[in-house]
N, C-alpha and C positions, 0 to 999 in steps of 0.2 A: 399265391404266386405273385411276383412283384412284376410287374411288366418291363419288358427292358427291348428298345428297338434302338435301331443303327443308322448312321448313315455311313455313308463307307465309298467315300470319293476316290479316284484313279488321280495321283499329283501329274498328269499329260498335259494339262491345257487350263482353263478359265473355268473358274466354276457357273457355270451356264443357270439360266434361270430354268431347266428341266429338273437338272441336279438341284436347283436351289427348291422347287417344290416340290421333290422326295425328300429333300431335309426337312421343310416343314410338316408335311405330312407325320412323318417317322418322330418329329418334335411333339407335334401335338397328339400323337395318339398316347405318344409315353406321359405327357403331363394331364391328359384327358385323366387315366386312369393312374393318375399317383406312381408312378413309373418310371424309368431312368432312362434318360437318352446318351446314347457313347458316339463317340468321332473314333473313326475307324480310315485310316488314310492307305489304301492296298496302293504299294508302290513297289511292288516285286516285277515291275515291268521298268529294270535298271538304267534299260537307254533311253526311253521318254520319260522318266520321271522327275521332277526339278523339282530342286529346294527352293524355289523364288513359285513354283505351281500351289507347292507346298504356303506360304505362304500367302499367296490371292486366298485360297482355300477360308485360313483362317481370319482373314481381315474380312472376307466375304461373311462368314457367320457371325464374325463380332459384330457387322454391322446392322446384319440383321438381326439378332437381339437371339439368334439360335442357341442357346447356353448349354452346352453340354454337361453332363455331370460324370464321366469318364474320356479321356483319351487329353488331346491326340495320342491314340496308339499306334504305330508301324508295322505293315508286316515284315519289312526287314529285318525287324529285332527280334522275330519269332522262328525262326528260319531251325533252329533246333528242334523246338517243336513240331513243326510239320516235317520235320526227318523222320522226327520219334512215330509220327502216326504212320509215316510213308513204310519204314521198317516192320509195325504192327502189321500192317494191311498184307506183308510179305508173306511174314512167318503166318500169317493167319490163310494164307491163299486166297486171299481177297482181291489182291492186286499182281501182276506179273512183269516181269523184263519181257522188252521188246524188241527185236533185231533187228525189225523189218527194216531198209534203207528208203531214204527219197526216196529213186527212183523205181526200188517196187512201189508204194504208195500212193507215185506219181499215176505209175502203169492200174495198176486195180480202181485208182477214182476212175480214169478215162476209161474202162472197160466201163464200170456199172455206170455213167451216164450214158455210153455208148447203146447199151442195154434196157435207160428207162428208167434204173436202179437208181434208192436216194444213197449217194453218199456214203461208206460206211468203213471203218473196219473193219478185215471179215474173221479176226480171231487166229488168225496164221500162229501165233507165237503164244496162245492160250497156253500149251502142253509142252514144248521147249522148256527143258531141264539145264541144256549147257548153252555157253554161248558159242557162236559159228567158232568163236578164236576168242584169243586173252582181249584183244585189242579194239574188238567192236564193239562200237560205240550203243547204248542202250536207253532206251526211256522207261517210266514204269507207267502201266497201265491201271485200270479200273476193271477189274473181273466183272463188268455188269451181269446182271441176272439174264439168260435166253428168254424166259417167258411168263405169264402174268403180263400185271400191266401197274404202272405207278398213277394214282389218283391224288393228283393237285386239289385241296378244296382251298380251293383261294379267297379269298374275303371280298374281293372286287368282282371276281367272271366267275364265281360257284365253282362245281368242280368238273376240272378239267383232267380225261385222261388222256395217258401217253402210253404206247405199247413196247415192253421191255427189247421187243425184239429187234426194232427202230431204233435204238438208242445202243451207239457203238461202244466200245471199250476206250474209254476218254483219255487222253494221257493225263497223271499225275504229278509227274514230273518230266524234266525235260532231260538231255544229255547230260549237260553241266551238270547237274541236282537242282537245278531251279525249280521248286512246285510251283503248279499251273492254279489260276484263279481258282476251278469247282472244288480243288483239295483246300485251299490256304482259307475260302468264305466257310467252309464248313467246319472246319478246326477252330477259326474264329469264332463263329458264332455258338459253336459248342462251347467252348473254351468260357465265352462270356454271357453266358448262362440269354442268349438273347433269345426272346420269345415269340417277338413278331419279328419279320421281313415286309417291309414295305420297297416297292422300287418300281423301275419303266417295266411297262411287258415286253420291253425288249428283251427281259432276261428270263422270261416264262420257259423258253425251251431248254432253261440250263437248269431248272426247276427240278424237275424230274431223275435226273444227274445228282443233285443234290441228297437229294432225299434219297436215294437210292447210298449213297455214300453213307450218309446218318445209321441208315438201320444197319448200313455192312460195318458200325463201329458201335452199334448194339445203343443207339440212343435216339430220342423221337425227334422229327425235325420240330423247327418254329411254324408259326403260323405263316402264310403268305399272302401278301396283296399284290396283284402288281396292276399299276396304276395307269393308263393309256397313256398315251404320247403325245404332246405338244406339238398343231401344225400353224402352219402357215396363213394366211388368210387363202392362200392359189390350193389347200388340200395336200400341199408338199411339207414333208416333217420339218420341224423350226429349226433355218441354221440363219448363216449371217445376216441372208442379204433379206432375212423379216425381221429382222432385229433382235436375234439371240445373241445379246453380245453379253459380256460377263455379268454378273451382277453388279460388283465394283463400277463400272458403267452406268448403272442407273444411277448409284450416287452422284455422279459426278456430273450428269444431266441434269441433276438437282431433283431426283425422287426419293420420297422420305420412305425408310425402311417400313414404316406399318405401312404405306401406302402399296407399296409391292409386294408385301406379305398379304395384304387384304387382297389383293388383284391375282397373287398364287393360288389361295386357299379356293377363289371361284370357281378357277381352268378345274373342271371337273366336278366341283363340290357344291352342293348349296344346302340354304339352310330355310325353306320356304321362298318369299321374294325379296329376305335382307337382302342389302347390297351391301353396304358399312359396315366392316366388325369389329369394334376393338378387340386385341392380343385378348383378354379377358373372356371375351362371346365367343369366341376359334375356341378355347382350349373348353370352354362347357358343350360347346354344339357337337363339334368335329365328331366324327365317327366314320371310319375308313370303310364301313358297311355301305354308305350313302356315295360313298364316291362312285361316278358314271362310270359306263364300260366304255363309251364314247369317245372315241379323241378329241380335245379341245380344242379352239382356234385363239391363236394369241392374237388380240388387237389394242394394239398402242393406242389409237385414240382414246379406250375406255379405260387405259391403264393413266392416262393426262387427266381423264376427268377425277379419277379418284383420286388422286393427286390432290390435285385441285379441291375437292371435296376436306382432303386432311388437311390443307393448307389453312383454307377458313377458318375448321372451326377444330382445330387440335389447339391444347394451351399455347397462347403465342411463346412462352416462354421456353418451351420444348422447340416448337418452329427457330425458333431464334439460334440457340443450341448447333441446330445444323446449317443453319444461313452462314452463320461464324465460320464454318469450316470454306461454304463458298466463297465469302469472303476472302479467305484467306489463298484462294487460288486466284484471286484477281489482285493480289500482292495489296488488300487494303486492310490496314490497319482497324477494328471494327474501335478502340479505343478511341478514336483517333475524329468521334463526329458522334453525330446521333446514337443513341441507346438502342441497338437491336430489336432490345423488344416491341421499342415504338415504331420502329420503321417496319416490323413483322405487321402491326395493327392498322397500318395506314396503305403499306401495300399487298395485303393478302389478298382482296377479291380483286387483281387486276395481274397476281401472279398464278402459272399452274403449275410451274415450277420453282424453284429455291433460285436455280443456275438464272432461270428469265428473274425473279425477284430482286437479285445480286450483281445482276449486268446491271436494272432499272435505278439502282439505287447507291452507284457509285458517287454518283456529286451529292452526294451528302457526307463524303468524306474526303472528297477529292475533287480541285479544282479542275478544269477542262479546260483544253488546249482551243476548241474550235465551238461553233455554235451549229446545231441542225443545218444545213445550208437551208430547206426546205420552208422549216420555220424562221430563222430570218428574216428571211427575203418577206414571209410573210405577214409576220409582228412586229421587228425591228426595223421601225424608219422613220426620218428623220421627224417625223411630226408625235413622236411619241416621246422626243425628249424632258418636253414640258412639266407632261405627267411624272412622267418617271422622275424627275428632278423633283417632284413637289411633294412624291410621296416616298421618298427616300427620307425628306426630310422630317415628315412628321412619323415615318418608322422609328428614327433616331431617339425621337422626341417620345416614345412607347416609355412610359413607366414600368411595364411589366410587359416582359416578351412571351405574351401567348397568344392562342393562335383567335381567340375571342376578339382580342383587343387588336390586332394585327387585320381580323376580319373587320372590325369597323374601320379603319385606317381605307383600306382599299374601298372601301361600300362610301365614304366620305369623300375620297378621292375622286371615284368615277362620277359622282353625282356634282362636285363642286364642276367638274372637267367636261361634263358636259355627254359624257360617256356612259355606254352600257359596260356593267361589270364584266365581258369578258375582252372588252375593247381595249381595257386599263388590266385585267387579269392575264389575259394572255405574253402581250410583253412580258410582264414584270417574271411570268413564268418560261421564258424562254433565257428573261437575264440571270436568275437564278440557276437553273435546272440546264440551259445550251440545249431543250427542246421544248416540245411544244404538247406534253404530255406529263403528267406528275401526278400523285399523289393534290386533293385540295391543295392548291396557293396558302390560303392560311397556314395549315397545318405542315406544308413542305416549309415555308420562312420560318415556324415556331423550333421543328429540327434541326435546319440547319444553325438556327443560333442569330445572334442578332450580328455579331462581327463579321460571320462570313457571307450571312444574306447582304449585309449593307455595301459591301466589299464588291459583291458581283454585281451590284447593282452599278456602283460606280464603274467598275468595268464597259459596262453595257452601255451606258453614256458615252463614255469614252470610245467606245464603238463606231454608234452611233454620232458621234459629231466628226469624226476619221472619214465618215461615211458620206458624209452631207457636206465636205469639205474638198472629195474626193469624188464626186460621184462616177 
């Protein structure tokens, strides 16, 4: 049997990092075991479903590296289909037309909570042959079974039962024809031969329903996980205001796609006291057996550290890769100055993100309008000209612009001058850079090149005598 699992997103909104670690989940159990993974996009809900949701959806898994090996499939384009089973289920007396209106349905919930009673259909229209008239309006139902009981063995919470009797006659379809979610997941998942179900236990009560459907269409269900819930750090399920914002979002925070996929795979899962896993160690360890029954707590700080952690020590040349993309939302040119990959190697341990690496590292491609006021005021003054003028000139006078030779220049300077090295370093790193923080001096002048390091340098004089002219 080839294992084959789903992810099967609603296109209503952002794809949420809940949705995003049932897709990895449902990823790695299929490539654990040599297995297929499909993209299943349920968008039979016509008035909130976007083609632009549809699209976050897909930019969301390319980015994370989620690769499907079927879909995107629609259930809009199946719509025949689930006529064809809904007609089966008729003639079979498996399913039945329904007459009841609102406002009976309205009246029967408010008796049985009146009463104590959970909620239910009570089966009024089981045995109804005609309809009241030509002209009213009907849904089809689910003949569920009165009694026994349906045994969930779930792969995550063991097995769970539900008692047939609790479980009302579900609509299948609606007035329109529109089939309802429990008919259109079951026909899909039949239909595409899917073996496991991994998801939130938000959908455990619809469980039962399911499988109840399966066998009334004479076939076994898939297996089931369902996975607890993602809270809050306050115990409250993750919405915005803990920072369940899209995944698209984290990229753009500047978090590297392993890093969030490594930070997904924990909420729930471990594998001993790893913390770190490359894509590689997820897909040998995972086992949806080992995932907690416990709800997780999201915490952003330890999703920065790990971050930070891939930022170190992942190929810089991959790092680089995605710094480009930040780059390019700060309208800079990455051609256009330093080699990415060297600016990835001089400020990786002082970045935890890509977005903080790509703010820090704009005057290496771009000159600057203003200086730190902070640092100015406290480097730049007028007794610093000297220096600065004297090792501007033997920068010039560098036979080879690296960052060795550039290191003696300064360590010669401060010592002729009478200075501790960060007396003469700190200016020359504020004329350079317009703060008072950088990557090594050396290594920051050898980037930027010698024509634009000696350029700002001259600026900064020019500054500085504006200053001293003007006080």
């Amino acid at each position: 049997m080839t294992v084959r699992t789903r992810f099967a997103p609603s296109p209503t909104g952002l794809l949420h990092i809940g949705g995003a670690r049932t897709a990895l989940f449902s990823w790695l159990h299929a490539r654990h075991h040599g297995g297929e993974f499909v993209l299943r996009i349920e968008d039979t809900d016509r008035e909130r479903s976007t083609a632009e949701s549809v699209a976050v959806i897909l930019e969301g898994m390319a980015w994370l590296g989620l690769e499907y090996d079927e879909g995107p499939i629609f259930q809009t384009q199946r719509f025949d289909r689930y006529h064809e089973v809904l007609s089966q289920l008729l003639s079979e007396g498996k399913a039945y037309r329904c007459y009841c209106s609102k406002e009976r349905l309205t009246v029967l919930r408010a008796e049985q909570m009146a009463r104590g009673d959970k909620p239910r259909y009570d089966g009024h229209c089981r045995h109804v042959r005609r309809p009241p008239s030509a002209t009213t309006p009907s849904v089809i139902r689910f003949l569920n079974p009165n009694e026994g009981t349906v045994v969930v063995p779930d792969l995550v919470r063991g097995a769970v039962e539900f008692r047939n009797d609790e479980l009302d006659d579900l609509v299948l379809a609606r007035t329109d024809g529109t089939p309802t979610y429990n008919l259109t997941v079951v026909v899909d998942d039949l239909d595409m031969a899917i073996t496991h179900v991994i998801r939130g236990d938000d959908h455990l009560n619809n469980t039962p329903r399911q499988i109840n459907i399966f066998q009334a269409l004479g076939s076994a269900p898939p297996s089931y996980a369902h996975v607890p819930m993602i809270m809050g750090s306050d115990g409250q399920r993750l919405s915005k205001r803990h920072g369940a914002v899209s995944v698209l979002q984290y990229r753009q925070e500047g978090y590297l796609p392993e890093a969030l996929l490594n930070y997904l795979v924990r909420l729930g899962w471990s594998h001993g006291d790893q913390e770190v896993f490359s894509l590689d160690e997820m897909v040998d360890f995972f086992d949806v057996r080992d995932v907690n029954r416990a709800a997780s707590t999201f915490d952003p700080d330890k999703l920065q550290w790990l971050n930070h952690q891939y930022i170190k020590n992942v190929d810089p040349a991959h790092i680089a890769r995605h710094l480009s993309w930040q780059m390019g939302r700060l309208n800079i040119d990455p051609a256009a100055g330093a080699a990415l990959i060297e600016v990835v190697m001089v400020q990786r341990e002082r970045s935890k993100t890509l977005r903080e690496m790509a703010q820090n590292s704009v005057f290496f491609y771009e000159d600057f309008d203003d200086y730190d006021a902070a640092a100015a005021k406290k480097h730049l003054k007028p007794g610093i000209i000297g220096p600065l003028t004297r090792i501007r000139e033997d920068l010039q006078a560098v036979s080879q612009w690296a960052a060795s030779s550039i290191h003696e220049v300064i360590v010669d300077n401060a010592e002729a001058g009478g200075l501790k090295l960060g007396q003469l370093a700190q200016p020359l790193r504020v004329a350079v850079c317009g703060r008072a923080a950088s990557p090594p001096i050396d290594t920051t002048l050898e980037l930027l090149g010698r024509e634009r390091a000696l350029a700002r340098i001259d600026r900064a004089i020019e500054y500085l005598r504006h200053q001293k002219s003007h006080p």
